[in-house]
C-alpha angles and dihedrals in degrees: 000000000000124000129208121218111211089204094055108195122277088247143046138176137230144164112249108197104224118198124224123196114249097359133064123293124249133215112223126194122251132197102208125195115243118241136198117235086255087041086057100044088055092052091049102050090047092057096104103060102050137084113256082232087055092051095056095050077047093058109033141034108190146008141189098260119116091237117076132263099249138132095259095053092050097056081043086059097042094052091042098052104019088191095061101081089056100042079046095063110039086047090060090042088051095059104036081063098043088059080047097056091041097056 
């Protein structure tokens, strides 16, 4: 049986699907960063004002790319496959939810 940690780890993964023009898309793995239910309101609301690259560096801290998780290569990313912050982030949101809904 399954057992439910009321302090989840600070830290959870999850594949992105990353989409490449003219070729297939990849799904790339992704360390998030775990939020509260206020922690996540507060994302949330503040959305709006930030950058989607600085989303990205607000939602995750890691992947599986050979390059590293900084802010450099995010905005890399960002510039290269215009699609991946968002698929970054509602990735993250979907599972965050997902968690949510499970437990």
């Amino acid at each position: 049986m399954a057992r439910l940690n009321l302090k989840p780890n600070p830290t959870f993964k999850a594949k992105v699907e990353i989409m490449q023009p003219g070729a297939d898309s990849v799904e790339v793995e992704f360390v998030f960063k775990h939020r509260t239910r206020d922690e996540m309101d507060d994302f949330v609301k503040s959305l709006a004002d930030m950058s989607l690259e600085d989303q990205v560096l607000a939602v995750a801290c890691g992947w599986e790319l050979v390059d590293p998780f900084n802010e450099e290569n995010v905005k890399l990313l960002a510039q290269s496959y215009i699609t991946a912050p968002a698929a970054i982030r509602d990735t993250y949101v979907r599972e965050l939810i997902k968690a949510r809904q499970k437990n």
